[in-house]
C-alpha positions in Angstrom: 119.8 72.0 133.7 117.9 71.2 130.5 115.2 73.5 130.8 118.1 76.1 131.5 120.3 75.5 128.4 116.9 75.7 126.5 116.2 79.3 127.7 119.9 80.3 126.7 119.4 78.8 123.5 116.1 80.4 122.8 118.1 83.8 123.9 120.7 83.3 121.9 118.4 82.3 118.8 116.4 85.6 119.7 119.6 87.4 119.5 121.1 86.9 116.5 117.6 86.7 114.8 116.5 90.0 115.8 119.9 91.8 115.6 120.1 90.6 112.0 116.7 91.8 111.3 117.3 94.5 112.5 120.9 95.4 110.5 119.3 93.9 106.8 116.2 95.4 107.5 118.0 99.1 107.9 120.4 98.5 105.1 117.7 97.7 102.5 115.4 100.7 104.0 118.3 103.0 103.2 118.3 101.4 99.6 114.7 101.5 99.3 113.8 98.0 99.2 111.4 97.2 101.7 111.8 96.1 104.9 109.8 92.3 103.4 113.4 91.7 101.5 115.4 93.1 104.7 114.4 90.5 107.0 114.4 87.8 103.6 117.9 88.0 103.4 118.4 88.2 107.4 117.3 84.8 107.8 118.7 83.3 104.6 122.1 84.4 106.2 121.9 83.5 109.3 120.1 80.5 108.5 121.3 76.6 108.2 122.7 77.2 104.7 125.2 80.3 105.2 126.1 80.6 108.6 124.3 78.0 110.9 123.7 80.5 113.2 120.3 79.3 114.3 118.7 76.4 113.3 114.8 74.7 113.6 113.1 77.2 111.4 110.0 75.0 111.6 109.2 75.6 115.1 109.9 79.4 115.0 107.5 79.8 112.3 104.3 78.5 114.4 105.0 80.8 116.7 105.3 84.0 113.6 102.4 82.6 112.1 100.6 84.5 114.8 102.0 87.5 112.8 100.1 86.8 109.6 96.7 86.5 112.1 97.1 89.5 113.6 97.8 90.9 110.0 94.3 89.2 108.7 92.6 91.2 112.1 94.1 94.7 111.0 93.0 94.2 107.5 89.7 93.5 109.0 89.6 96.8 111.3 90.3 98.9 108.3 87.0 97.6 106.3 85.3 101.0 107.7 81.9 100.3 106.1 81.9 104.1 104.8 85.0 103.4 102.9 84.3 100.5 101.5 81.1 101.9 100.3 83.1 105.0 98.3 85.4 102.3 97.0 83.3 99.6 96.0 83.9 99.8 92.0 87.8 100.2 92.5 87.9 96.9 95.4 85.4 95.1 93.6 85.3 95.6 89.8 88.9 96.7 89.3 90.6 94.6 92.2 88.8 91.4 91.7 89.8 91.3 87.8 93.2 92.2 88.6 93.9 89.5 91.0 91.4 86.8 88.4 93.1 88.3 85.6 96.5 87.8 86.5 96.3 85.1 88.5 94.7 82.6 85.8 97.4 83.7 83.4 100.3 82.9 85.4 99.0 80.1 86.7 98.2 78.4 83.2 102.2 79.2 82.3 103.3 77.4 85.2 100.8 73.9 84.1 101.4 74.0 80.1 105.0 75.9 80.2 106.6 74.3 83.1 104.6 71.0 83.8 103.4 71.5 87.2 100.2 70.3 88.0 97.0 71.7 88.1 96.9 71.9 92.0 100.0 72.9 91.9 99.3 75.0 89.2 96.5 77.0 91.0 98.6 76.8 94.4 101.2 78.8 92.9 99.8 80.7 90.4 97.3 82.3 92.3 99.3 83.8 95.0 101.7 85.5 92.1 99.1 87.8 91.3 99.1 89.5 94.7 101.3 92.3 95.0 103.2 93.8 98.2 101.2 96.2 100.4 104.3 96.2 102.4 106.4 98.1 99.7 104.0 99.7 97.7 102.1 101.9 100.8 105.2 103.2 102.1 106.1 104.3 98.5 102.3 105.7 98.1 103.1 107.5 101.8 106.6 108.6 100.9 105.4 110.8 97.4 102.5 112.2 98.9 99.6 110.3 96.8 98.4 107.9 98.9 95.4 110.4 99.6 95.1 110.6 95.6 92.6 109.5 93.0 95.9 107.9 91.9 97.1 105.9 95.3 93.2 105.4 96.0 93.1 103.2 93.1 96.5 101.2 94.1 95.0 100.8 97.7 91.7 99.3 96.3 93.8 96.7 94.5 95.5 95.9 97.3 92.9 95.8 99.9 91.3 93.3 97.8 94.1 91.6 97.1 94.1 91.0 101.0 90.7 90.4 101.0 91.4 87.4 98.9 93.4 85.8 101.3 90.4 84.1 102.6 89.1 82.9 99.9 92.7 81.6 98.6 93.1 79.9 101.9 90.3 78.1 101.4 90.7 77.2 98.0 94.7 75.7 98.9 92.6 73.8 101.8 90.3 72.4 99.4 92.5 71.3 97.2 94.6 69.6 100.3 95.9 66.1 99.9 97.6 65.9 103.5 95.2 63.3 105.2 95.1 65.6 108.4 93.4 67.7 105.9 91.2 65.3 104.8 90.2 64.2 108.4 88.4 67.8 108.7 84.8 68.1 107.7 84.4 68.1 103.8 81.4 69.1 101.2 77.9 71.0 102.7 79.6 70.2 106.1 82.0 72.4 105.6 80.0 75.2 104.5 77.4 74.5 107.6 80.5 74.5 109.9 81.8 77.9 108.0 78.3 79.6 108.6 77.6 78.4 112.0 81.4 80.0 113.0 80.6 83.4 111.6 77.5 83.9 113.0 78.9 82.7 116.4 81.8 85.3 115.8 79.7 88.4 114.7 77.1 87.4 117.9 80.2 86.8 120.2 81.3 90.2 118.8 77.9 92.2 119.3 76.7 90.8 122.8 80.0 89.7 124.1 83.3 91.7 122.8 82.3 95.0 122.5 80.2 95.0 125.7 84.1 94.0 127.2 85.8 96.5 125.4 83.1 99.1 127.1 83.6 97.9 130.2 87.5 98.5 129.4 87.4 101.6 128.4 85.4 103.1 131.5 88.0 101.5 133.5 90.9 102.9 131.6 93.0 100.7 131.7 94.8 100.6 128.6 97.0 97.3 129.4 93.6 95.6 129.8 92.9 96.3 126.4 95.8 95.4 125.0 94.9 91.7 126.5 91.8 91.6 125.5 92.6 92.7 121.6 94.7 89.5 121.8 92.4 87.6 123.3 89.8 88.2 120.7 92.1 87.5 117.9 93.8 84.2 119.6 90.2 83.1 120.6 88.4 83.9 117.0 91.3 82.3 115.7 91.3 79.0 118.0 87.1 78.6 117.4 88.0 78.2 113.5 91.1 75.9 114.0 88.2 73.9 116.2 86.1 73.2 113.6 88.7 72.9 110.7 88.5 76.2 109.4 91.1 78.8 108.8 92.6 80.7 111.6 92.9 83.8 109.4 89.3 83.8 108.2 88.6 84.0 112.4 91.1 86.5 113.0 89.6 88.8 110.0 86.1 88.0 111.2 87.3 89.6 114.7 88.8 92.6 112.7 85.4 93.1 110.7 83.0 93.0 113.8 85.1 95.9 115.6 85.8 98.0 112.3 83.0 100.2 112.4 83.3 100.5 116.7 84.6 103.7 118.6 87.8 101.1 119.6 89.2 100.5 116.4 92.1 103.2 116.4 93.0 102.1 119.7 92.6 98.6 119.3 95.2 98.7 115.7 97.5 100.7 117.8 97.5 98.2 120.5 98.0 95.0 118.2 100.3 96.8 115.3 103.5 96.2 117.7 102.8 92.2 118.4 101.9 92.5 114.1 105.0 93.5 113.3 107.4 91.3 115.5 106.0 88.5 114.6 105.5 89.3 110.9 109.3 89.7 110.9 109.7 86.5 112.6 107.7 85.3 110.0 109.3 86.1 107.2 112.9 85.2 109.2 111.4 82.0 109.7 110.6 82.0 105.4 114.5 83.4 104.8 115.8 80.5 106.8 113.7 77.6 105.0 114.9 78.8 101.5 116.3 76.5 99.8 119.1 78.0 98.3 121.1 75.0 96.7 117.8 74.8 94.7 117.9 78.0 93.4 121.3 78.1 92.6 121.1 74.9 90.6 118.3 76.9 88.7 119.2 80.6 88.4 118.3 80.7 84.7 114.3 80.2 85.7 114.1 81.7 88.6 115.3 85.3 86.6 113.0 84.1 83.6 110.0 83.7 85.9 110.6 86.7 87.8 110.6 89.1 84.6 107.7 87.0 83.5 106.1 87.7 86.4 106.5 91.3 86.4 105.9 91.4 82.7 102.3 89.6 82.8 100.9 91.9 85.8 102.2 94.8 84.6 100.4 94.2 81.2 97.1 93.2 82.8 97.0 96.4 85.2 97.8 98.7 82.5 95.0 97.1 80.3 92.4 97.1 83.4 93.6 100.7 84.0 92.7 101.8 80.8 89.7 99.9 80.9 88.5 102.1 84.2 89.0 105.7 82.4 92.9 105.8 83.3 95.2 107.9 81.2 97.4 105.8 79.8 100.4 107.1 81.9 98.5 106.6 84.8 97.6 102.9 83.6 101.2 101.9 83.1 102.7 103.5 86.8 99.8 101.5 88.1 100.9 98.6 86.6 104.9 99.1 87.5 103.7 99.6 91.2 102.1 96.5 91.6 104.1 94.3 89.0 106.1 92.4 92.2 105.0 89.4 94.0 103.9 90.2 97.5 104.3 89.0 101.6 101.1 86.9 101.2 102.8 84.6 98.5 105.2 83.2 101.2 102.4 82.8 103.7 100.1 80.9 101.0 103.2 78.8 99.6 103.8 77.7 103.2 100.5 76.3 103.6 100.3 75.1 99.9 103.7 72.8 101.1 101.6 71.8 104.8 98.9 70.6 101.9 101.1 68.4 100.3 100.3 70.4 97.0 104.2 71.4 96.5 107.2 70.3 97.5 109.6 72.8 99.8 112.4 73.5 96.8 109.1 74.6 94.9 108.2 76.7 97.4 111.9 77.9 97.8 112.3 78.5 94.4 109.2 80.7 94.0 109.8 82.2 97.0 112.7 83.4 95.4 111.4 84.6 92.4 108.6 86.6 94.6 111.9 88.3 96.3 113.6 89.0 92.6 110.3 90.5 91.9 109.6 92.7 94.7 113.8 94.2 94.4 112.8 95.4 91.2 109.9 97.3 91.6 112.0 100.9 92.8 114.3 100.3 90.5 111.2 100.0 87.4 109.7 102.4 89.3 112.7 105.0 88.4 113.5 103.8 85.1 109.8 104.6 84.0 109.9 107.7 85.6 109.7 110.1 82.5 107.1 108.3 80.9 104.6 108.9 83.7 105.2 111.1 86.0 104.1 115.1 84.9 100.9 113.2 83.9 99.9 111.5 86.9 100.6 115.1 88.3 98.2 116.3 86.5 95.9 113.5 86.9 95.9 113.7 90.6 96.0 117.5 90.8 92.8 117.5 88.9 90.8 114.8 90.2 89.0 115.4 93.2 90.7 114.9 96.5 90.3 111.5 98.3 88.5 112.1 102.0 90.8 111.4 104.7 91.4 112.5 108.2 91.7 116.2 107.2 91.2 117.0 110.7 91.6 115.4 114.0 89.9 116.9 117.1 90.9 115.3 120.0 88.5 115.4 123.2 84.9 115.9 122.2 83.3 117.3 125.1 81.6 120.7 125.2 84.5 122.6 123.6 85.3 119.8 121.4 82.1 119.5 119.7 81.7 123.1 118.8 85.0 122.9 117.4 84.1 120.3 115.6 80.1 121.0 114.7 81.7 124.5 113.1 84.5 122.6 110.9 81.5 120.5 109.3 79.6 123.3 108.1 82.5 123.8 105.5 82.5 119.6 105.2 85.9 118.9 106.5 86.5 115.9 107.3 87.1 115.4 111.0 87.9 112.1 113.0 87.1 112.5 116.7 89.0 110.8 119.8 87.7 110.8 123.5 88.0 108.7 126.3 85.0 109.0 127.9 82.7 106.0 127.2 79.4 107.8 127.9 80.1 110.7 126.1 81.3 108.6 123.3 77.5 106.5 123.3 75.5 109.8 123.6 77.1 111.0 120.7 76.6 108.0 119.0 73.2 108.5 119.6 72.6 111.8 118.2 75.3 110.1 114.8 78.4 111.5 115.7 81.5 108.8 115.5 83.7 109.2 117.9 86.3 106.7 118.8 87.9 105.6 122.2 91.6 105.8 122.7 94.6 108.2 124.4 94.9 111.0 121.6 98.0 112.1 122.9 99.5 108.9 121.9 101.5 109.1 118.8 100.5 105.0 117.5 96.9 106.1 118.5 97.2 109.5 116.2 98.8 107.7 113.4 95.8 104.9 112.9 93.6 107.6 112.7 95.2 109.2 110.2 97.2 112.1 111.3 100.4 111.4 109.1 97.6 112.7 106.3 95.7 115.0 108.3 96.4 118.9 108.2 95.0 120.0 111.2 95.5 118.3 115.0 93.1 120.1 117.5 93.5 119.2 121.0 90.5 120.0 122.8 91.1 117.9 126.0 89.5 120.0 129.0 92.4 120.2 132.0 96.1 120.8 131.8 97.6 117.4 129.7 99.0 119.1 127.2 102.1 119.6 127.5 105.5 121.2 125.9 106.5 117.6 125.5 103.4 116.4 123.7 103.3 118.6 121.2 106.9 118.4 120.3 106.6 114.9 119.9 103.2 115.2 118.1 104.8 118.2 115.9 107.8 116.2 115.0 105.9 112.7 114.1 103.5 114.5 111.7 105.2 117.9 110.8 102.7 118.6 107.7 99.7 119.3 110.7 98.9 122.5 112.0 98.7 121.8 116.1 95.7 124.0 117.8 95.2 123.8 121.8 92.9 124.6 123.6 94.9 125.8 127.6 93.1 125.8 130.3 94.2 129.3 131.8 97.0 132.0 131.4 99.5 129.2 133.0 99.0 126.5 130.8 99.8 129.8 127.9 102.9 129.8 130.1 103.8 126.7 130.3 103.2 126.2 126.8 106.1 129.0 125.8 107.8 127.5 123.1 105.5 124.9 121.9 105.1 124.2 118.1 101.5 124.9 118.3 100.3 127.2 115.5 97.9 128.6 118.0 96.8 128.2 121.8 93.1 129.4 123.1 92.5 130.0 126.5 88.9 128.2 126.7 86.8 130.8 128.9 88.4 134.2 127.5 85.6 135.3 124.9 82.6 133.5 126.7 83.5 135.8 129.9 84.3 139.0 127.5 80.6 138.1 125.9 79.4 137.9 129.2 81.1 141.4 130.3 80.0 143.2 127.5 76.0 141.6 127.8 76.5 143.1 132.0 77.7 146.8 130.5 74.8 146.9 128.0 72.4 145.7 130.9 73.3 148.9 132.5 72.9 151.2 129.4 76.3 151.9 128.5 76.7 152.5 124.5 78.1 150.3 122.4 81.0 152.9 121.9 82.0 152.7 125.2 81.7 149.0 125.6 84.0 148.7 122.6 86.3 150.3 124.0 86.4 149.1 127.2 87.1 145.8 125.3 89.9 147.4 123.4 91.6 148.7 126.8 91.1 145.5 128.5 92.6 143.1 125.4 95.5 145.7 124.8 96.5 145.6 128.5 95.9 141.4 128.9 97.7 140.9 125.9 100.8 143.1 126.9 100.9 141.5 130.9 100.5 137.9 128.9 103.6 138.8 126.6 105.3 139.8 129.9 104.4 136.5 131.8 105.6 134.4 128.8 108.7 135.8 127.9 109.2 135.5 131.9 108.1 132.3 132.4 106.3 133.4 135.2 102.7 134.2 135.9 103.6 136.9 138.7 105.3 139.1 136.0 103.7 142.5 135.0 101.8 143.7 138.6 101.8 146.9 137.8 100.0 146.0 134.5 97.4 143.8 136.8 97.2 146.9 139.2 96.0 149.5 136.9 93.5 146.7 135.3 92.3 145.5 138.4 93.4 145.2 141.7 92.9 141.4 142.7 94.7 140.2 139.8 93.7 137.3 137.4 95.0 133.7 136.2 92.5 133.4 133.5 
């Protein structure tokens, strides 16, 4: 009877929980606010200080903390060597100053200004200077410049920014004056603990995980990968909680050994949907531990910090900006865009109150003044509008244009790679998706990167990069492709041109309709080369063999117009009769 009013209460507390995400975190998406603040606000309300709807906000948030893990592994997945490589001065010269640079600052306001101490200080300060990747990508997405010299530069900031979670993490733990913190290995211990866990991890990863995820993928089954993504995370995770490390350092560890792998698109489209449930549980969990007696006792510092918040990042980015060859316009939008607080500040204040090194009303209050922050930035981002804009235009119109997937080919066998082999010749860009794990190693072999996953699966598209790409080529050999795909396909990432490659006349059929800019029927011009190759072996002249091609293209293209518009590939005989008398489905 227990065990069954538990289960009701935990349905009940699911309930409310996720149908008041779900309403705030619409409402402040139609304002433009972020969906961070959405589910903020969701759990403030329902929470034990409005409504006592649902209670024991500690407990929920061990369980979202799995969120901020799986966020640390994704983070980790996108550090494509390659990338990181092009961006190296932006993520390490210009991010690593701006997150020093501003966090040293506030942090120094907060001992001499305020009183805290200089744990605290640090503890508090340091997180500020991160900004929210959470609201500022989708606003990068939204105008178009994420791809940009321009949005280029904000993503370096922030990747670092996440980067520095690790280190941050560590630094909070060092400073740690809960005696279950203490207990944990300390000094050169420490370290030899740290570097004995990596290399287990990247071995683990290089003999073990991606030898599984092989064996996986020549299976096919894709629930099977789906468990065993989680079960790398959850066990890199678990082997650093063993030895009194950080679960997030494992979790990014995982991420890093399998970023440069033909699984990664597949394996962040597998764990994005567990990421983002329990992320918003997370910050639920964060909305429903805010103490907001606190901050209504103090509203007069909790504004004042907030605009000096903003204020002192916005300042520092501009001046870095300019400092890395940024027009000054182009500086100061930089600086606007990341002026808020960001996600990561309520993860690192949570474990900042586990250490002992704040109180919770601290961590309410600054919690608070991160959400103040992060509510202004659309608004700033509007007001500042004029000053800006027309040259950032010009900036990033300019500017050479950032790589990205500019095409995505998906199946890579024999048709596939000639598709893709003639696209390189004019350097496009082209990500490539297969399922076939030998094919995928051969090329490999010959330095083709090819990555394993479903391409017509629209999560799978979007990690690799279709929402930029302009051109989607489905080369998949057989008849997959349907109608339906490519609708959906079309419709999730309108700015691509859709190419297919059809297996035969039906599939052109069946395809009636479709938004793809253009279908191929895969053996049409090998078997006219091959016609015209049989004529001139029998010393017919090239006249005549052109025009023999001309007669037979005219007539197939009028019977295929007729079998379309019928929907029926027995349409038009007496075209197939004067062509030739046995007909033909190719």
């Amino acid at each position: 009877m227990h065990e069954a009013g538990h289960a009701g209460s935990l349905l009940r507390d699911g309930f409310i929980l996720l149908g008041a995400g779900l309403g705030f975190v619409l409402l402040f998406r139609r304002l433009g606010l972020g969906a961070t603040l959405g589910y903020l606000v969701a759990g403030a309300v329902v929470g034990p200080q409005v409504l006592g709807l649902v209670g024991d906000a500690e407990s929920k948030m061990g369980i979202a903390e799995l969120g901020i893990t799986l966020l640390l592994f994704i983070v980790g997945l996108e550090l494509n060597p390659s990338r990181l490589w092009r961006l190296k001065e932006d993520i390490f010269g210009l991010g690593l100053l701006q997150v020093v640079l501003c966090g040293i600052p506030i942090a120094a306001i907060l001992h001499f200004a305020v009183g805290f101490s200089a744990p605290a200080s640090v503890a508090l300060g340091l997180p500020l200077a991160l900004s929210s990747t959470a609201q500022v990508l989708p606003l990068l997405q939204s105008s178009g410049r994420l791809r940009t010299p321009f949005g280029e530069r904000a993503f370096s900031i922030l990747l670092f920014q996440d980067l520095s979670i690790i280190p941050l993490v560590t630094i909070i733990a060092a400073m740690s004056r809960n005696p279950a913190d203490q207990a944990g290995p300390g000094g050169w211990l420490l370290v030899l603990y740290t570097v004995a866990a990596v290399a287990g991890l990247i071995a683990a990863g290089r003999f073990v995980i991606r030898p599984l995820f092989r064996g996986i993928g020549n299976l096919g089954e894709r629930e099977m990968f789906v468990f065993a993504a989680l079960f790398t995370v959850i066990a890199s995770a678990a082997l650093m909680e063993a030895v009194g490390l950080s679960t997030a350092l494992g979790a990014f560890i995982a991420g890093v050994m399998l970023a440069d792998s033909p699984y990664r698109h597949e394996l962040e489209a597998d764990v994005e949907p567990f990421r983002s449930i329990l992320l918003g549980l997370f910050f639920l969990s964060i909305g429903m531990l805010l103490n907001l007696s606190a901050i209504a006792e103090r509203p007069l510092f909790v504004v004042s910090m907030a605009l000096a918040l903003i204020g002192t990042k916005t300042l520092v980015i501009f001046l870095l900006g300019l400092a890395f060859r940024m027009g000054w316009r182009a500086a100061l939008a930089l600086g606007v865009l990341l002026s808020q607080g960001g996600e990561f500040g309520f993860v690192l204040f949570a474990q900042a109150t586990g250490s002992l090194l704040i109180g919770q009303e601290a961590a309410s209050i600054f919690g608070a003044i991160i959400t103040l922050s992060m509510a202004t930035t659309p608004f700033l981002m509007g007001l500042t509008r004029r000053f800006r804009e027309a040259p950032i235009v010009a900036e990033e119109r300019d500017g050479p244009r950032a790589d990205g997937a500019n095409a995505i080919i998906v199946g890579y066998g024999r048709f596939g790679q000639t598709v893709g082999q003639m696209l390189l010749t004019q350097d496009i860009p082209v990500t490539l998706i297969d399922t076939d794990i030998e094919m995928i190693d051969i090329a490999g072999e010959f330095g083709a990167k090819v990555y394993y996953g479903d391409g017509t699966r629209l999560d799978l598209l979007r990690q690799a990069g279709a929402g930029e790409a302009e051109l989607i080529l489905f080369c998949i050999d057989g008849d997959q492709i349907t109608t339906e795909v490519l609708e959906g396909v079309h419709e999730a990432f309108p700015q691509a041109a859709i190419y297919v490659r059809a297996f035969d006349r039906r599939a052109l059929v069946r395809l009636k309709g479709s938004p793809a800019k253009f279908v191929v029927r895969e053996v049409l011009e090998s078997a006219v080369k091959m016609a015209r190759l049989a004529m001139q072996g029998l010393g017919i002249s090239e006249a005549e063999i052109d025009r023999s091609e001309e007669m037979y293209r005219a007539r197939d293209k009028e019977r295929l117009r007729i079998q379309v518009e019928a929907g029926d590939i027995r349409a038009a005989r007496a075209l197939v009769a004067e062509q030739q008398p046995w007909g033909n489905d190719r």
